[in-house]
Backbone as JSON, one array per atom type, in Angstrom:
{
  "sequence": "XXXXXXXXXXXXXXXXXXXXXXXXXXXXXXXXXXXXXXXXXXXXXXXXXXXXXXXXXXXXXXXXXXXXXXXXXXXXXXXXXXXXXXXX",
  "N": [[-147.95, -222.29, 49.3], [-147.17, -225.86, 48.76], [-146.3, -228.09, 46.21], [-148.42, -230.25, 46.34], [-150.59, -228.79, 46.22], [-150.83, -226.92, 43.98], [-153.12, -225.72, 41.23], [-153.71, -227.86, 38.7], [-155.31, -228.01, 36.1], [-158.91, -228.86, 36.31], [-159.12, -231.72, 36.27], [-157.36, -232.4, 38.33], [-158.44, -230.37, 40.35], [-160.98, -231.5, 41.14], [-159.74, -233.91, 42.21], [-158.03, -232.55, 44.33], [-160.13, -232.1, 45.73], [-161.77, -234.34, 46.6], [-160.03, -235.48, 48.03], [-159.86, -233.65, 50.18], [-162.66, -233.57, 51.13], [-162.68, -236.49, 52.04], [-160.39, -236.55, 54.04], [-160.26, -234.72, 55.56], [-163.07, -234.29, 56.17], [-164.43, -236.18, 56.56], [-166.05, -237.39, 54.79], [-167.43, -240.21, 53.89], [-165.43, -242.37, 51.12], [-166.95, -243.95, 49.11], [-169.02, -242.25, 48.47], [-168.44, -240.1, 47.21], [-169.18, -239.09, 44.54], [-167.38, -238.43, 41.53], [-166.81, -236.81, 38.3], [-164.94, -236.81, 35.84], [-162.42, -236.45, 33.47], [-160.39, -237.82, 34.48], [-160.84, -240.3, 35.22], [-160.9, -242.66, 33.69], [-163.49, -244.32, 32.54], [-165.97, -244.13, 30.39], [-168.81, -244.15, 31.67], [-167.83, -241.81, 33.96], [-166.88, -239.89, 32.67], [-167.3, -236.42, 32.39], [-169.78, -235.63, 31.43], [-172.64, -234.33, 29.86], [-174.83, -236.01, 30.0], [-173.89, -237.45, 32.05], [-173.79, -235.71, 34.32], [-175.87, -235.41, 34.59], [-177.46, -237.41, 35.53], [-175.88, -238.15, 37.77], [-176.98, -235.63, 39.39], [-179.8, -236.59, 39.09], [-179.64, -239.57, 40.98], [-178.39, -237.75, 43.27], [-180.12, -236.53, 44.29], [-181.95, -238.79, 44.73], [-181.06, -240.46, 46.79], [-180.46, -238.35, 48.8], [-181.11, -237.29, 51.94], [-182.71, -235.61, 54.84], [-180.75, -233.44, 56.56], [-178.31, -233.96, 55.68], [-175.25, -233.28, 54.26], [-173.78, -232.14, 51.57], [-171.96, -231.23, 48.96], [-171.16, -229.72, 46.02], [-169.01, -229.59, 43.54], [-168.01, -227.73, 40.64], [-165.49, -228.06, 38.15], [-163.74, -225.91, 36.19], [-162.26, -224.51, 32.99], [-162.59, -223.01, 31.43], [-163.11, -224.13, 28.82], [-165.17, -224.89, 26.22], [-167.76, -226.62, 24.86], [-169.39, -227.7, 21.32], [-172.84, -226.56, 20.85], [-175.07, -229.5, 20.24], [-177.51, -231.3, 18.63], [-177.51, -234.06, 20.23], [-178.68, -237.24, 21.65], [-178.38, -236.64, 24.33], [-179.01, -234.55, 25.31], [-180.55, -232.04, 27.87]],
  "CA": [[-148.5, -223.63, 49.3], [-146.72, -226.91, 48.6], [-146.71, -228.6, 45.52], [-149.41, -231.22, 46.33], [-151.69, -227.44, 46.37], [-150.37, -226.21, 43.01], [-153.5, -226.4, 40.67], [-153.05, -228.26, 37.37], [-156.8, -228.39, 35.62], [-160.1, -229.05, 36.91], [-159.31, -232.63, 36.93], [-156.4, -231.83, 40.02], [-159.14, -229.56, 41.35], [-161.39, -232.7, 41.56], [-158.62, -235.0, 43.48], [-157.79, -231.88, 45.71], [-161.28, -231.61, 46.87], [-161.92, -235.25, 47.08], [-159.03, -235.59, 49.48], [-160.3, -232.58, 51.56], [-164.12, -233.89, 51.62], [-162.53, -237.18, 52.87], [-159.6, -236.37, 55.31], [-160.66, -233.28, 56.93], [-163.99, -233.51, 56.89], [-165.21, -237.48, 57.3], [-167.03, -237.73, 53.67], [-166.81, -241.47, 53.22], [-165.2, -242.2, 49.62], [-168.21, -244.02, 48.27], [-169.94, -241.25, 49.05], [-168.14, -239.3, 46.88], [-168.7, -239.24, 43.0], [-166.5, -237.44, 40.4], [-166.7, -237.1, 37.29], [-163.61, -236.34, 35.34], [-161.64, -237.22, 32.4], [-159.26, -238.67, 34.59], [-160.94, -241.64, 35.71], [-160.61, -243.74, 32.99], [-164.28, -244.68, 31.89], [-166.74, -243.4, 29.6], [-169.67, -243.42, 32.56], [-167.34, -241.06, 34.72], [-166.34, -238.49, 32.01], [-167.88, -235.42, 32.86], [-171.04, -235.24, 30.33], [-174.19, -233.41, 30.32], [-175.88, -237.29, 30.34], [-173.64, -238.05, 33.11], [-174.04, -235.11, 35.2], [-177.44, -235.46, 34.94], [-177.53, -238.96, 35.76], [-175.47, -238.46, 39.57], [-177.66, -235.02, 40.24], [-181.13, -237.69, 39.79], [-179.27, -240.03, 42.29], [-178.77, -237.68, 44.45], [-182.09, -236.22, 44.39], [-183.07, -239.72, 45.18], [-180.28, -240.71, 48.17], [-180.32, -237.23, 49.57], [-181.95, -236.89, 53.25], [-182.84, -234.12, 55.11], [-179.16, -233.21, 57.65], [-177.23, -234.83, 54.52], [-174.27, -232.54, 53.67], [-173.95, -231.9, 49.81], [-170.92, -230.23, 48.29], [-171.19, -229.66, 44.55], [-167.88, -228.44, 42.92], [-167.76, -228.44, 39.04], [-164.55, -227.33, 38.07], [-163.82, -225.94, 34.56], [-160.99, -223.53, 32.5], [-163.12, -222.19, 30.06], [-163.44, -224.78, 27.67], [-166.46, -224.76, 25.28], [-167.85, -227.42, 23.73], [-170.53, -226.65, 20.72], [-174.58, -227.32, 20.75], [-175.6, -230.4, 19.39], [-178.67, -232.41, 18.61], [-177.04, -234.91, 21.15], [-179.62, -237.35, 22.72], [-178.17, -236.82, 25.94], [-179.26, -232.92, 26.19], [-181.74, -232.06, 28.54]],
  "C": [[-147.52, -224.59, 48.65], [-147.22, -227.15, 47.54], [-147.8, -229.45, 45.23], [-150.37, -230.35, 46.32], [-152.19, -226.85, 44.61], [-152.0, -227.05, 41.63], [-153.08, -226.42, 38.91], [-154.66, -228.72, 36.48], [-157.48, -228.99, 36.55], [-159.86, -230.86, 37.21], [-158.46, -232.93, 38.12], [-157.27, -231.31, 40.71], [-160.19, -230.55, 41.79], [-160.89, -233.64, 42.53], [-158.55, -234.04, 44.64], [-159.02, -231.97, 46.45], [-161.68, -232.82, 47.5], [-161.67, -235.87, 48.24], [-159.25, -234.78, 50.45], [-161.74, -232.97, 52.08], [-163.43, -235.29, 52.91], [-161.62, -237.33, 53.94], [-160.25, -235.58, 55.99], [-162.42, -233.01, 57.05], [-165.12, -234.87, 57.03], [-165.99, -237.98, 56.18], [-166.2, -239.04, 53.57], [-166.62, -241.23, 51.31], [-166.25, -242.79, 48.38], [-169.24, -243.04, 48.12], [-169.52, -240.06, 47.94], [-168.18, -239.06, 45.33], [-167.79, -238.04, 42.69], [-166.54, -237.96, 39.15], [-165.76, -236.14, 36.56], [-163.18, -237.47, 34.32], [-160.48, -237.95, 32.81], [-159.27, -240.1, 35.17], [-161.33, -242.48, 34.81], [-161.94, -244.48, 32.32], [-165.32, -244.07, 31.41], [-168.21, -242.65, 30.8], [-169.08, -242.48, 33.42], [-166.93, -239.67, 34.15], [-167.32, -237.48, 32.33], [-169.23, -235.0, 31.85], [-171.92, -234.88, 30.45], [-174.95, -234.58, 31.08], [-175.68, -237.93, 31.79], [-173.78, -237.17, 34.42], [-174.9, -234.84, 35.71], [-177.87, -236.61, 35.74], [-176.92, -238.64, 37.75], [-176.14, -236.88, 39.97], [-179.09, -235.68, 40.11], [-180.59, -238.41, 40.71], [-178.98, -239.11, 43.27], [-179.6, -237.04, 45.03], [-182.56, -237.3, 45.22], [-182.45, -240.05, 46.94], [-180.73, -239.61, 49.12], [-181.4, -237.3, 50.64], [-182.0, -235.59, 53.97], [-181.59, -234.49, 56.37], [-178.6, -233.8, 56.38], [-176.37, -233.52, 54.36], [-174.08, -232.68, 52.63], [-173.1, -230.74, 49.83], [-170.75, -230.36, 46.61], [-170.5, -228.56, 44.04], [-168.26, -229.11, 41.2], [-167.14, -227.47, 38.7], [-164.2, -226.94, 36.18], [-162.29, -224.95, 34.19], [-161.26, -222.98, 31.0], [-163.19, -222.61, 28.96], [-164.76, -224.66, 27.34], [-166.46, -225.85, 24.69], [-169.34, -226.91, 22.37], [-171.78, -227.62, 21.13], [-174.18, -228.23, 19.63], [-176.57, -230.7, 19.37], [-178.37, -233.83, 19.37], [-178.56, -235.26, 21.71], [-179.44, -236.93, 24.15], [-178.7, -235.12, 26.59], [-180.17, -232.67, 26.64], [-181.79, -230.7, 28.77]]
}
């Protein structure tokens, strides 16, 4: 495989798939959340609150024929329990 293949953390494994939902297989890009530490704002980082937050939207969007691909990419990081409001 080519360098543009070669993965480099879960947030590369995010872009690669992004680019494969929307070239090869027609997923418009609004269509597409991610959440990753590499997009630059606090609602996008990958958080329990936030991952919770885009599987209720798409609970709510979702139709019946809808295609749904749910990658969540990781490398064995741990974070610890908290008393965090955001845990559900």
């Amino acid at each position: 495989l080519g360098p543009s293949c070669y993965l480099e953390g879960p947030g590369n494994d995010v872009r690669l798939m992004r680019a494969t939902l929307v070239r090869c297989y027609g997923f418009r890009p609004e269509n597409v959340a991610c959440l990753t530490e590499d997009e630059g704002k606090p609602e996008l980082r990958p958080t329990r609150a936030n991952i919770a937050r885009e599987f209720q939207r798409l609970a709510e969007v979702a139709r019946p024929g809808d295609q749904i691909v749910v990658l969540m990419a990781g490398r064995g990081y741990r974070q610890p329990e908290s008393d965090a409001p955001d845990r559900i």
